[in-house]
C-alpha positions as CSV (number, residue, x, y, z in Angstrom):
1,X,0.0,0.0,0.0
2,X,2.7,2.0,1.0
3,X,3.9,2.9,-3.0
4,X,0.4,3.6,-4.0
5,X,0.1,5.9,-1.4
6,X,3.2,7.5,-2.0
7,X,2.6,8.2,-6.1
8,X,-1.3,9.2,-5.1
9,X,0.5,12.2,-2.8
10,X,3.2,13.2,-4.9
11,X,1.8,15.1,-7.8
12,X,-1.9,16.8,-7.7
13,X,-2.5,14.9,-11.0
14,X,-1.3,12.0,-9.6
15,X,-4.3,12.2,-7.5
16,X,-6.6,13.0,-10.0
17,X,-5.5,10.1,-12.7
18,X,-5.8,7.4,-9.2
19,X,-9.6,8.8,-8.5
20,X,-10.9,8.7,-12.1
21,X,-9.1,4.9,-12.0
22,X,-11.2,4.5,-9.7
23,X,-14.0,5.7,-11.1
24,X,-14.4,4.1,-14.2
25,X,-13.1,0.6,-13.1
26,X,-16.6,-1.5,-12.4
27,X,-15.3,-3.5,-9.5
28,X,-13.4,-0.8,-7.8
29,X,-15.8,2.3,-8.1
30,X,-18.3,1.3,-5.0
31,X,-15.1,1.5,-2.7
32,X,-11.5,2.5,-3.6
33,X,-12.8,5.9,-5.3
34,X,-14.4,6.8,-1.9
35,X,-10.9,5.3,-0.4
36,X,-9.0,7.7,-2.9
37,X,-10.7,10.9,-2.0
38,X,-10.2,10.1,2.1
39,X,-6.7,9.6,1.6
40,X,-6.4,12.8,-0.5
41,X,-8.5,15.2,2.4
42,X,-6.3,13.6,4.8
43,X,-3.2,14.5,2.8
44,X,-3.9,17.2,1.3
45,X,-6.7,19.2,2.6
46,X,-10.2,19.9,1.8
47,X,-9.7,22.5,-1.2
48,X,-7.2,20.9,-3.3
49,X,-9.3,17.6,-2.6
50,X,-12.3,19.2,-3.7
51,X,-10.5,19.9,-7.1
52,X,-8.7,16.7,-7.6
53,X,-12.5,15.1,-7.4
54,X,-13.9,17.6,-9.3
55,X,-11.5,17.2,-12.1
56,X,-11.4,13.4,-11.5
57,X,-15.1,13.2,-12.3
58,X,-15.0,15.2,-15.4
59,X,-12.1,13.2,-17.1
60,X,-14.1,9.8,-16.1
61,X,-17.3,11.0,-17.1
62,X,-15.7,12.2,-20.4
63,X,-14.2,8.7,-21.1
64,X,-17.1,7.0,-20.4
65,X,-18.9,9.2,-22.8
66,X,-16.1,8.8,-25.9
67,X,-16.2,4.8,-25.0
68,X,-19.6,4.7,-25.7
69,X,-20.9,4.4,-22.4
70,X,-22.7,7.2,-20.1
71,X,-21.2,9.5,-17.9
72,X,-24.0,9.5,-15.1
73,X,-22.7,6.3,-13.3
74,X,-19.7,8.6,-12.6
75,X,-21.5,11.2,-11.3
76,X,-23.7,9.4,-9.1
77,X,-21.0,7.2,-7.6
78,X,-19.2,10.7,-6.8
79,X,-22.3,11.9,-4.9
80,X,-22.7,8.2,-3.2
81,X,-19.4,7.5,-2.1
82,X,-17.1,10.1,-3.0
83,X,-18.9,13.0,-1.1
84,X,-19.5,11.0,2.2
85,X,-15.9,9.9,2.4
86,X,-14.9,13.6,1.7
87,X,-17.2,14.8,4.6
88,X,-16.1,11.8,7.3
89,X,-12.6,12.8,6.0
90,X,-13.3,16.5,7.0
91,X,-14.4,15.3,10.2
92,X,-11.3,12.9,11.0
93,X,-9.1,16.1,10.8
94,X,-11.9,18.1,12.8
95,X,-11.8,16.1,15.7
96,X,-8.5,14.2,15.0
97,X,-9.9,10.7,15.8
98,X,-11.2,7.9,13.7
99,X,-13.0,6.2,16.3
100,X,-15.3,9.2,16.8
101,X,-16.0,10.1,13.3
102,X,-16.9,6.4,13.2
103,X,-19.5,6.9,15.8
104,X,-20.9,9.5,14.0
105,X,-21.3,7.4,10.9
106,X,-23.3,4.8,13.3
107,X,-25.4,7.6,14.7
108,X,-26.5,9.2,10.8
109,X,-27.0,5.3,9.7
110,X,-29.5,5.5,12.9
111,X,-31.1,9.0,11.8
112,X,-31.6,7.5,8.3
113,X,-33.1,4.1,9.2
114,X,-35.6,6.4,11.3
115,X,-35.9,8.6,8.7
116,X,-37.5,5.8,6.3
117,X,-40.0,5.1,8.9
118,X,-41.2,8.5,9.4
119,X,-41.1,10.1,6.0
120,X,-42.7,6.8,4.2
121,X,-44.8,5.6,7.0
122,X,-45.0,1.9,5.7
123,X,-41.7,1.1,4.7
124,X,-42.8,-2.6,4.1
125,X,-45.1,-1.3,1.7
126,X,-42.4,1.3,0.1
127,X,-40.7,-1.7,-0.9
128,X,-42.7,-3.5,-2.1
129,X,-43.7,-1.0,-4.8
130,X,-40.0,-1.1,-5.2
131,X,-40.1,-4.5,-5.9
132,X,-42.9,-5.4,-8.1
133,X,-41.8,-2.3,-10.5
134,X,-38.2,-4.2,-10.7
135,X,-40.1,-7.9,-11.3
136,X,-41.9,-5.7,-14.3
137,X,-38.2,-4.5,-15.4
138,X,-36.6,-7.5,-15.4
139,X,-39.4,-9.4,-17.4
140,X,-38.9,-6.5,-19.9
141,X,-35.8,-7.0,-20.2
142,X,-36.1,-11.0,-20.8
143,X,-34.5,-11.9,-17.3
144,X,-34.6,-16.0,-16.5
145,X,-38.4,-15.8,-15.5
146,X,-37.5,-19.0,-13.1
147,X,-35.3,-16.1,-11.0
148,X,-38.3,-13.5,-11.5
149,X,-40.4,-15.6,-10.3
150,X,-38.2,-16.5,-6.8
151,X,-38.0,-13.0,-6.4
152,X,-41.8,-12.7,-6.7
153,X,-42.8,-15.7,-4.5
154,X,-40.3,-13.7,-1.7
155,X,-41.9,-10.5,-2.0
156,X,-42.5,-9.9,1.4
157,X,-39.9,-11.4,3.3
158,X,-37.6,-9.1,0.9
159,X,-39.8,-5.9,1.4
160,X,-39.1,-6.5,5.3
161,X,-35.6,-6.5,5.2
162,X,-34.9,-4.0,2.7
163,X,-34.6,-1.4,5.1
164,X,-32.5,-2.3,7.5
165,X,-30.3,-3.5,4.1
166,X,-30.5,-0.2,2.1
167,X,-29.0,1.8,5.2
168,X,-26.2,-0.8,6.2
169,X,-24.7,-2.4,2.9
170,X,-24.4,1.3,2.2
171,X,-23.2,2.4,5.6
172,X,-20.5,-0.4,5.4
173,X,-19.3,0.4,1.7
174,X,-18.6,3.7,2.7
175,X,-16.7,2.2,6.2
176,X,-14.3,0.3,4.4
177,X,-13.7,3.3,1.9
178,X,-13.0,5.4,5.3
179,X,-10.7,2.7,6.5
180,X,-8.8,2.1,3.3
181,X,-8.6,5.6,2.6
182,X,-7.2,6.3,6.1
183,X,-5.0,3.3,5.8
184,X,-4.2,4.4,2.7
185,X,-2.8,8.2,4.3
186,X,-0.8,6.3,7.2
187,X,1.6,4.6,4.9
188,X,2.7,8.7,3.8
189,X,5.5,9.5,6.1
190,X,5.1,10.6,10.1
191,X,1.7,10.1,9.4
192,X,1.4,6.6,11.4
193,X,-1.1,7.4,14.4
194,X,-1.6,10.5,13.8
195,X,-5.6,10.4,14.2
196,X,-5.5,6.9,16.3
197,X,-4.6,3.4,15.0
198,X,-7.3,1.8,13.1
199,X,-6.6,-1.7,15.3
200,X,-7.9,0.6,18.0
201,X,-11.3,1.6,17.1
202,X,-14.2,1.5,19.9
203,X,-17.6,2.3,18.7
204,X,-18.3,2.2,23.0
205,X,-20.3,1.2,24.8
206,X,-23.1,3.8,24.3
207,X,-24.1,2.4,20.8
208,X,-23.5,-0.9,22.1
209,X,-26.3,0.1,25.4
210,X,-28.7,1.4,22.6
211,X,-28.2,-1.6,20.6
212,X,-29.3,-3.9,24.1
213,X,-32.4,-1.6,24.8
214,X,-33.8,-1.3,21.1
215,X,-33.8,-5.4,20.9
216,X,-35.2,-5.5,24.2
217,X,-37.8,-3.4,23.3
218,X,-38.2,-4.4,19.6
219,X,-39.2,-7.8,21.5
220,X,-42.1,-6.2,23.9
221,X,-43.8,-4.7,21.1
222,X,-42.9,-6.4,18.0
223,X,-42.4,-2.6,15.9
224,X,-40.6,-3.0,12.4
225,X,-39.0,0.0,13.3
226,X,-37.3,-1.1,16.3
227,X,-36.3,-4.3,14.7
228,X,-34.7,-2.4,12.0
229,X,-32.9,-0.5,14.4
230,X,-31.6,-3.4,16.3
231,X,-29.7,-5.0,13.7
232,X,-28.2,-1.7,12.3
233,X,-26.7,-1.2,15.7
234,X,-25.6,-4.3,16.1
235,X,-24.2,-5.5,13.0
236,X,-22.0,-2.1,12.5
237,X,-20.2,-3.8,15.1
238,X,-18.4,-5.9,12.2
239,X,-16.0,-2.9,11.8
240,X,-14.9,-2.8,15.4
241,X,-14.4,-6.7,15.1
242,X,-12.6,-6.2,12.5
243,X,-10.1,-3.7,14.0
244,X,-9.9,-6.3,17.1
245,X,-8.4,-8.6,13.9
246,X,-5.8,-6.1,12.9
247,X,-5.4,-5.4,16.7
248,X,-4.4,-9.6,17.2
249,X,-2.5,-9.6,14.1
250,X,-0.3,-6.5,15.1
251,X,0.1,-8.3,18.7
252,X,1.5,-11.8,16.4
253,X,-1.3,-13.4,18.1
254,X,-3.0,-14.2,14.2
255,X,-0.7,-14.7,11.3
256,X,-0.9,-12.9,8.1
257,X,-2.7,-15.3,6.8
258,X,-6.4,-14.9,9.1
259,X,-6.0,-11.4,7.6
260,X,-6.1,-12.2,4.4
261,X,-8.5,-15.0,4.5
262,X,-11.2,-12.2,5.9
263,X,-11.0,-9.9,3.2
264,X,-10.5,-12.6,1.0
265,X,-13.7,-14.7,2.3
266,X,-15.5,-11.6,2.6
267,X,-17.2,-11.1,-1.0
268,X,-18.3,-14.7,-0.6
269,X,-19.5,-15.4,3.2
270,X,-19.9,-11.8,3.8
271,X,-23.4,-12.4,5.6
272,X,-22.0,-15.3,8.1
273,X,-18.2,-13.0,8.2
274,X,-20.4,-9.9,8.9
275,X,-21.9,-11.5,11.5
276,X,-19.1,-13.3,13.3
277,X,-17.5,-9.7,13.6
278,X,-20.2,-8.0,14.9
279,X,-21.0,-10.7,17.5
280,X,-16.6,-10.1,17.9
281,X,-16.8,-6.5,18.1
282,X,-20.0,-5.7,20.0
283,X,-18.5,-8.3,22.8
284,X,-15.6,-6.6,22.8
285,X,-17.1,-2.7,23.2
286,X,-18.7,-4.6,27.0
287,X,-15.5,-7.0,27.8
288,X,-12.4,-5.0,25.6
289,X,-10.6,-8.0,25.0
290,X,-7.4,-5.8,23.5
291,X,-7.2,-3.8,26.6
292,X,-7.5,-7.3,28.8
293,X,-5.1,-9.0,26.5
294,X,-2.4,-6.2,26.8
295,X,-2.9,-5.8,30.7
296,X,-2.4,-10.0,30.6
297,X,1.1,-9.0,28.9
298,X,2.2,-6.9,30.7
299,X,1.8,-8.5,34.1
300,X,4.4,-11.4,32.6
């Protein structure tokens, strides 16, 4: 990571050519642009960010458009990713710690799965308008009617879910864009630390209280809302799991190779990974296994 770090920070239009990479590149847009433009607030301020994206957007929408293709895509994974990772960026320098600007990030994915409830009133319903007018796409468009027809006969077990989903899968995109980007900017030099280690990332125990009292509740009264609620607080308790990972692997208590096998096993188990980290991370935010682990050392 280190070189790729050092030739995104060396020239402005270094920067620029790495984001609109980014951009255009199917399989890395979702993430590494919003990685791209963390690393490049973090680096090299807000304003000659701003620029680099502006001008990074422009050259990848214009490719797009000479290729053949369209230039919106481009555009709207700029205002997706690109513009929350600038903001959370922002924010890192603002308060000068990750873990907090983290917390934040929980606390808006909260506002917005509340936000679907109020503004739409039956989100279940919502979705499943949402649902039946992308069965009527799909048949248009000659999909395998066999699949169409699963994702009919699952209608509402989909439409229940879909909010909870459409705020996290989202929320954790743009966390691993943070993380990258940020990981990205401590491989420049004397920059190791200098807004808290990643392997040290508490999401506390506040969320994790809220968490406990929105299942209990969800429970007593059996509201979609609270529900939804519940698992958004506890499953962005991957990421802290995941920084408990690092934290073992920096420690030489897991080898390179666990490392790798997450992020490696994640695209294809990343429901039961998600969920092992969570259960690792929210655990830790009660027990703090690092800090327990570390007070074990040093008493040897």
């Amino acid at each position: 990571m280190r070189p790729v770090a050092l030739w995104l920070q060396a020239k402005p239009w270094n920067g620029i050519i790495g984001l609109a990479f980014a951009l255009v590149v199917p399989l890395l847009a979702s993430i590494a642009s919003g990685a791209v433009i963390v690393m490049l607030v973090l680096a090299h301020g807000v304003r000659v960010a701003l620029l680099q994206g502006i001008a990074a957007v422009a050259i990848a929408s214009g490719l797009a458009t000479l290729l053949g293709g369209s230039g919106w895509p481009m555009l709207s994974n700029a205002a997706i990713v690109c513009v929350p990772g600038l903001l959370l960026a922002m924010l890192i320098q603002r308060t000068r710690s990750l873990s907090f600007t983290m917390q934040v990030s929980v606390i808006v994915a909260v506002m917005a799965v509340i936000g679907i409830h109020v503004l739409s009133g039956d989100p279940v319903a919502l979705w499943g308008t949402v649902i039946d007018q992308s069965i009527a796409v799909l048949r248009e468009v000659g999909w395998n009617e066999q699949d169409v027809a699963t994702l009919a006969s699952n209608r509402e077990i989909i439409a229940r879910q879909m909010t909870m989903v459409s705020v996290f899968v989202p929320w954790s995109m743009l966390a691993l864009a943070v993380v990258l980007g940020y990981a990205l900017f401590q491989q420049l030099p004397e920059q190791v630390g200098r807004f808290g280690r990643f392997s040290d990332l508490q999401l506390g125990k506040v969320l994790a209280a809220s968490m406990a009292l929105t299942s209990l509740a969800a429970a007593a009264v059996s509201a979609a809302s609270l529900q939804d609620l519940a698992f958004v607080l506890f499953a962005v308790f991957w990421l802290q799991g995941l920084a408990v990972m690092h934290w073992l692997h920096a420690e030489g208590v897991l080898p390179n190779l666990a490392i790798i096998a997450v992020y490696a096993l994640l695209p294809f188990l990343h429901v039961l990974l998600i969920l092992g980290l969570a259960v690792l991370g929210y655990s830790d935010a009660w027990f703090n296994y690092r800090q327990r682990i570390a007070a074990r050392r040093a008493r040897r």
